[in-house]
Backbone bond lengths (Angstrom), bond angles and torsions (degrees), N, CA, C in turn:
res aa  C-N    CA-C-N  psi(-1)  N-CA   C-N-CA  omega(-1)  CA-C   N-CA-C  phi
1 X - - - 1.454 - - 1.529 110.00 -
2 X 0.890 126.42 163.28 1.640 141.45 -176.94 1.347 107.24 -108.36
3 X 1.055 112.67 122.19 1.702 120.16 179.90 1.715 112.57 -68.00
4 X 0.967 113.57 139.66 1.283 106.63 -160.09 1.685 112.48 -99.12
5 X 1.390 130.80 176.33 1.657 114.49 176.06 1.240 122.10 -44.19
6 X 1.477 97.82 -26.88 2.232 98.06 -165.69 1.496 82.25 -96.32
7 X 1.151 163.32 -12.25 1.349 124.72 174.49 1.836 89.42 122.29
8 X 1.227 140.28 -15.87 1.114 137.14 -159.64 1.573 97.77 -94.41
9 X 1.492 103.21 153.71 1.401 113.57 160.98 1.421 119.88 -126.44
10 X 1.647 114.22 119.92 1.439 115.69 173.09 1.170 133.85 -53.15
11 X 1.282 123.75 141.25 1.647 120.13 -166.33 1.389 86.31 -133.18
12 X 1.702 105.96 133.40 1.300 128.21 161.11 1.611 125.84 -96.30
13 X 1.451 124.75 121.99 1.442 126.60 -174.49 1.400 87.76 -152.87
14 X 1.556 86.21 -175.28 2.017 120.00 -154.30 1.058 84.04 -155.68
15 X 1.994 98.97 150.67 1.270 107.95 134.98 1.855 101.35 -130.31
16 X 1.259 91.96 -168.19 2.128 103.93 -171.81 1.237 88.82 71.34
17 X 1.809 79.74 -163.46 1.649 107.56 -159.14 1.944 95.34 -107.34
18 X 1.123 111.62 177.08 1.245 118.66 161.49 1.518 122.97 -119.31
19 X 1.611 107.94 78.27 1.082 109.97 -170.09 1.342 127.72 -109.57
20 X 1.338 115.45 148.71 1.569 118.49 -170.45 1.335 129.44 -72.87
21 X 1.341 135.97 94.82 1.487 136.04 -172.14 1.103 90.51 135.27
22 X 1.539 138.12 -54.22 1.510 137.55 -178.37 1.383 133.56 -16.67
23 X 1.062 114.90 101.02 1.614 98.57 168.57 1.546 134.87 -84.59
24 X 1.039 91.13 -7.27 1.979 86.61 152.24 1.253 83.73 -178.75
25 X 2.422 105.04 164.71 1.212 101.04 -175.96 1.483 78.74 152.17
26 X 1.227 127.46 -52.06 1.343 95.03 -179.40 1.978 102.70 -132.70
27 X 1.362 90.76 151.15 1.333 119.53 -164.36 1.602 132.31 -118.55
28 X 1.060 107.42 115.22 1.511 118.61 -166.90 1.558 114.52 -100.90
29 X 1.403 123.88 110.24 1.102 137.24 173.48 1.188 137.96 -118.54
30 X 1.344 143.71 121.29 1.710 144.99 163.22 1.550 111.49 -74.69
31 X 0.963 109.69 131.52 1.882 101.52 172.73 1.347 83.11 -120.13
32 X 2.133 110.48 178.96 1.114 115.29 -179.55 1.473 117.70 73.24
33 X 1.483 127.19 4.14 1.088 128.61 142.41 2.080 145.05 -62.64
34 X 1.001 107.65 143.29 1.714 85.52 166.94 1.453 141.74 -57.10
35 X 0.683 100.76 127.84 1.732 110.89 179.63 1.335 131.83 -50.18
36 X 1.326 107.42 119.76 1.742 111.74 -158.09 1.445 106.70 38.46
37 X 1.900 112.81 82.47 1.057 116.18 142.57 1.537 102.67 -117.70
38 X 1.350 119.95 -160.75 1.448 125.22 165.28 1.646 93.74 -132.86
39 X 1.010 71.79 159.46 1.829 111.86 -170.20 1.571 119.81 -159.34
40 X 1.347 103.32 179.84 1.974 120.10 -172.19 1.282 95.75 -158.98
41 X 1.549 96.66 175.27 1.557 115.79 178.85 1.455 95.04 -106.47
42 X 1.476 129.34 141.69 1.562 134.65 141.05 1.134 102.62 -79.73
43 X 1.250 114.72 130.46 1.998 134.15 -179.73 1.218 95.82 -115.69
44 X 1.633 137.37 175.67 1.141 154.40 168.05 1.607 113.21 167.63
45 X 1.400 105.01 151.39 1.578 120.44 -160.37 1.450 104.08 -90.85
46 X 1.410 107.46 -21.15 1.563 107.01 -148.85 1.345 109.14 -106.77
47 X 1.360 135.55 7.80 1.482 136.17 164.77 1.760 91.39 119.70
48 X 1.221 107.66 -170.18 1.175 143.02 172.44 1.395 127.99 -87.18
49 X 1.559 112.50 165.34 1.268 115.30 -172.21 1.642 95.40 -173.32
50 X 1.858 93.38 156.31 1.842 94.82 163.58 1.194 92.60 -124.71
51 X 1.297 121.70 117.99 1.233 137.71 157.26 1.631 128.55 -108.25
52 X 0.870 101.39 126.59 1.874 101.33 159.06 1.388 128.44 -32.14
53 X 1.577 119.11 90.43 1.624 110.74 178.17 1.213 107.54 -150.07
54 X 1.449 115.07 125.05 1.444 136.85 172.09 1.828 113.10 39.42
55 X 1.261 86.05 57.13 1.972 111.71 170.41 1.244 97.22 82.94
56 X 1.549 138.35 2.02 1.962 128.06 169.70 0.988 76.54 -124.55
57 X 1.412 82.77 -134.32 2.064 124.84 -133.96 1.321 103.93 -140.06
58 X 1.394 103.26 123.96 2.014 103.57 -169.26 1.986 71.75 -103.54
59 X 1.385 73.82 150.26 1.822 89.81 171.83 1.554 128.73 -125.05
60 X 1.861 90.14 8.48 1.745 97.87 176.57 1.089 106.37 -122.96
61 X 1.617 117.31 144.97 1.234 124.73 167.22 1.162 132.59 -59.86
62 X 1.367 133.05 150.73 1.246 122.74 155.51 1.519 137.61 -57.60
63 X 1.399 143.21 147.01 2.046 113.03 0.12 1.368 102.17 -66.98
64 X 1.696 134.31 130.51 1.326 127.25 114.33 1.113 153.10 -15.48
65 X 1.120 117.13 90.53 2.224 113.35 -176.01 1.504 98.03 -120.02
66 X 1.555 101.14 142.30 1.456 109.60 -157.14 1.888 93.57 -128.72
67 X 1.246 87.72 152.55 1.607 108.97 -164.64 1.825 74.29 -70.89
68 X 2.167 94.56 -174.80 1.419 114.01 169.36 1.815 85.22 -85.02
69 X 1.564 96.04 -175.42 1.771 113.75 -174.53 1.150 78.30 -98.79
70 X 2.016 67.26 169.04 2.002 91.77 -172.80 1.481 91.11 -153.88
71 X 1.416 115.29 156.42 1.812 113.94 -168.12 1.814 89.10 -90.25
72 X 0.731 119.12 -173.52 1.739 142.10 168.40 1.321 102.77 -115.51
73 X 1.109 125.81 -12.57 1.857 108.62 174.79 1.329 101.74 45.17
74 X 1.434 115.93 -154.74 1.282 134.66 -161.70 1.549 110.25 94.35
75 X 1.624 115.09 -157.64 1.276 110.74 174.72 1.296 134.36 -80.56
76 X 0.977 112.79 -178.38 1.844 107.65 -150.58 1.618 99.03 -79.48
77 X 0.994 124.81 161.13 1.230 115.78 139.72 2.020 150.25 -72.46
78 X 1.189 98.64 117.00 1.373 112.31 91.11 1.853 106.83 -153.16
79 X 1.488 96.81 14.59 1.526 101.61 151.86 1.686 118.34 -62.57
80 X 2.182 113.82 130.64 0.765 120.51 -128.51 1.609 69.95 -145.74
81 X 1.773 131.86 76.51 1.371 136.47 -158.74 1.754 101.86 -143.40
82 X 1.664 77.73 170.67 1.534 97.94 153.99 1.418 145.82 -89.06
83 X 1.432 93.39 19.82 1.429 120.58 -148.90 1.520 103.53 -76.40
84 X 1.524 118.37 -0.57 1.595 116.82 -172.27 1.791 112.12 -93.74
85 X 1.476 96.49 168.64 1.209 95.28 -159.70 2.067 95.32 -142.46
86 X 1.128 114.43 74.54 1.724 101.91 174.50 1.785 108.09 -75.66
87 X 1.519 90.78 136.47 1.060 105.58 178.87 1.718 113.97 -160.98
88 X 1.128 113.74 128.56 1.786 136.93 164.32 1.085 133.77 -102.59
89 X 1.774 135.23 125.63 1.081 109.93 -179.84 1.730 113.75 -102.43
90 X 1.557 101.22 106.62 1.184 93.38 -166.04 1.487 126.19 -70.90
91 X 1.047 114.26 15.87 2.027 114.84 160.49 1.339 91.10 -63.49
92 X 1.421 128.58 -82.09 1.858 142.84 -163.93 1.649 96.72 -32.48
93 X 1.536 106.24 -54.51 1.673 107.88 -177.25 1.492 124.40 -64.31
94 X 1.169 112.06 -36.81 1.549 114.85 166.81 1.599 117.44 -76.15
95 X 1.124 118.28 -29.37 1.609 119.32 -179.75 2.015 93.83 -87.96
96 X 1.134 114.70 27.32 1.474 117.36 175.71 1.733 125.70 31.08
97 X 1.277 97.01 51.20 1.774 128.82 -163.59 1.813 84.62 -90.13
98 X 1.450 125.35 -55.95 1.024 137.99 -132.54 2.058 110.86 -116.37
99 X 1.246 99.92 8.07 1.476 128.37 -178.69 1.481 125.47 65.91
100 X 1.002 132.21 -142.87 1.688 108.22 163.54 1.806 96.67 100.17
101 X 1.582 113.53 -165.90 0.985 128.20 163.25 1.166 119.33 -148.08
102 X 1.895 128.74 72.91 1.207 136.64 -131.84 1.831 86.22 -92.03
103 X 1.469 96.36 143.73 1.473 105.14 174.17 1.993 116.96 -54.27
104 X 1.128 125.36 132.25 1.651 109.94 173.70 1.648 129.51 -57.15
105 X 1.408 79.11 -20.32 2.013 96.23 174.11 1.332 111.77 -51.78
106 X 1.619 113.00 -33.20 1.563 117.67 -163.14 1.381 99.06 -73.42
107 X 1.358 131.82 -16.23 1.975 124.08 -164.56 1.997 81.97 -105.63
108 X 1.612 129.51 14.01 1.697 102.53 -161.74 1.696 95.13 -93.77
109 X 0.949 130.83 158.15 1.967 109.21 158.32 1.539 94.23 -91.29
110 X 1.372 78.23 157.97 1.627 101.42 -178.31 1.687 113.29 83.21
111 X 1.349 99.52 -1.63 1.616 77.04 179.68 2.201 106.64 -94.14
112 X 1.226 109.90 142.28 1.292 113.19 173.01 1.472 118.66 -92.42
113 X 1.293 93.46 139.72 1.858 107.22 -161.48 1.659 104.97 -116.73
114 X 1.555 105.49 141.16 1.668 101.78 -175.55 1.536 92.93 -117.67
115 X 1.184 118.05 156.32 1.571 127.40 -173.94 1.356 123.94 -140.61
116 X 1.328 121.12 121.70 1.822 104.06 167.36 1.382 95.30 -155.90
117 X 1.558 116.55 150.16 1.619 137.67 -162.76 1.794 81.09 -98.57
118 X 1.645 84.81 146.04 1.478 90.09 175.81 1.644 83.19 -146.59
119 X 1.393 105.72 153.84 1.446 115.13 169.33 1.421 131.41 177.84
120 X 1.317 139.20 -155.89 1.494 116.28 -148.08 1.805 107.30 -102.59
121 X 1.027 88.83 119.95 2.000 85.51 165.09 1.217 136.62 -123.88
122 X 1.537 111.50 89.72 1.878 100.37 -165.08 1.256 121.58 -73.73
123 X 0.852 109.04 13.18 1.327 127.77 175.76 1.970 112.34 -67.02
124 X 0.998 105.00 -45.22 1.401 116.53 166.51 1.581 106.20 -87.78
125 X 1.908 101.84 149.58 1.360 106.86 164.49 1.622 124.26 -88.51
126 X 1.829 111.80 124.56 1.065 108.58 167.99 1.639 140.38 2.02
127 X 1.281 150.50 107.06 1.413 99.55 20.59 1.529 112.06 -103.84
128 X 1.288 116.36 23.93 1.606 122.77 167.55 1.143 131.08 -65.88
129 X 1.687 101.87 -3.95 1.441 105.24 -165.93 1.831 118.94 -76.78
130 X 1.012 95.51 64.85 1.224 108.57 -175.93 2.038 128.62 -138.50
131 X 1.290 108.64 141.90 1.533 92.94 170.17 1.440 119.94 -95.86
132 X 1.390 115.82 160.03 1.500 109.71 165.41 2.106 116.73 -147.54
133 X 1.313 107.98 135.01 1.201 116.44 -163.32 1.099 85.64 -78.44
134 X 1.759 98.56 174.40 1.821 101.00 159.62 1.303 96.53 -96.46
135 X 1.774 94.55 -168.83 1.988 93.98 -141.95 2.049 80.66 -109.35
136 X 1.492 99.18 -170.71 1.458 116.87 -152.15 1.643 87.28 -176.66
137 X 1.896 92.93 117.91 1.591 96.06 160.28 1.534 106.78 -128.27
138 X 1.125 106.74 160.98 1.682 107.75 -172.81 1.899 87.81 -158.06
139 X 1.921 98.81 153.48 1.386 95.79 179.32 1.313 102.73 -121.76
140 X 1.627 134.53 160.02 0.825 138.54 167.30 1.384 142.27 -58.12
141 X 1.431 145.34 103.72 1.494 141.86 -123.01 1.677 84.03 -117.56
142 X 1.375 119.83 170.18 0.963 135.78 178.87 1.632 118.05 -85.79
C-alpha cells in the first residue's frame, strides 16, 4: 500500500465467499483511507505485479478493468481523517446490479481475480495525487 498524505496506510480485506451466480455476498474493502474521497477497485484476470504507479505500487496486471466509484464516507467534513472506508460488494458488481461493465470472467468458477482500491489524495502533488491499497486476489468458487 502507499502511505497516504496524513501518514495512514490503506488496508485491503473481504468478507463472504466469492461466488459464481451470486448476487451479493462478498465484499471488498480498504479502511484507513481519507474521508469523503471517491475511489474504485482495479480488478484484473491475469495475476499480479509490482509496478511503478503514481508514487506506489500497482499490484495488477495488465488489462485493467475498474469497478464503478464509491465515496469513502467517514467523517463529515471539515474533518480532514482516515476515517474512510471504500468498499464494493463484488457479487452485486459482477451480476451488473451495480453498473459498470463487469468482466464475464467474474460470474466463471475458477477464474482468479487480482484487486487493489485506488483513490483520490490531494494531499499529494499531481500526478501523485492519488491513494493506493495493497492488492488482494481471491478466485471464484462454484
Amino acid at each position: 500500500a502507499k502511505l497516504n498524505s496524513l501518514g495512514c496506510t490503506p488496508a485491503i480485506s473481504y468478507t463472504g465467499t466469492p461466488k459464481a451466480g451470486q448476487s451479493s455476498g462478498y465484499v471488498v474493502r480498504a479502511t484507513n483511507v481519507r474521508n469523503n474521497k471517491s475511489g474504485l477497485l482495479f480488478y484484473g484476470v491475469n495475476g499480479g505485479q509490482a509496478t511503478a504507479f503514481q508514487g506506489g505500487t500497482l499490484c495488477v496486471a495488465t488489462p485493467i478493468k475498474r469497478t464503478t466509484s464509491v465515496s469513502s464516507g467517514g467523517n463529515p467534513a471539515p474533518a480532514n481523517d482516515c476515517s474512510g472506508v471504500y468498499q464494493i460488494d463484488m457479487s452485486s458488481f459482477a451480476a451488473g446490479l451495480l453498473g459498470g461493465v463487469p468482466l464475464a470472467a467474474l460470474q466463471v468458477p475458477g477464474t482468479s481475480v487480482t484487486c487493489q482500491w485506488w483513490g483520490r489524495d490531494p494531499g499529494f502533488p499531481a500526478p501523485n495525487n492519488t491513494t493506493l491499497s495493497n492488492g488482494l486476489s481471491f478466485t471464484i468458487c462454484e
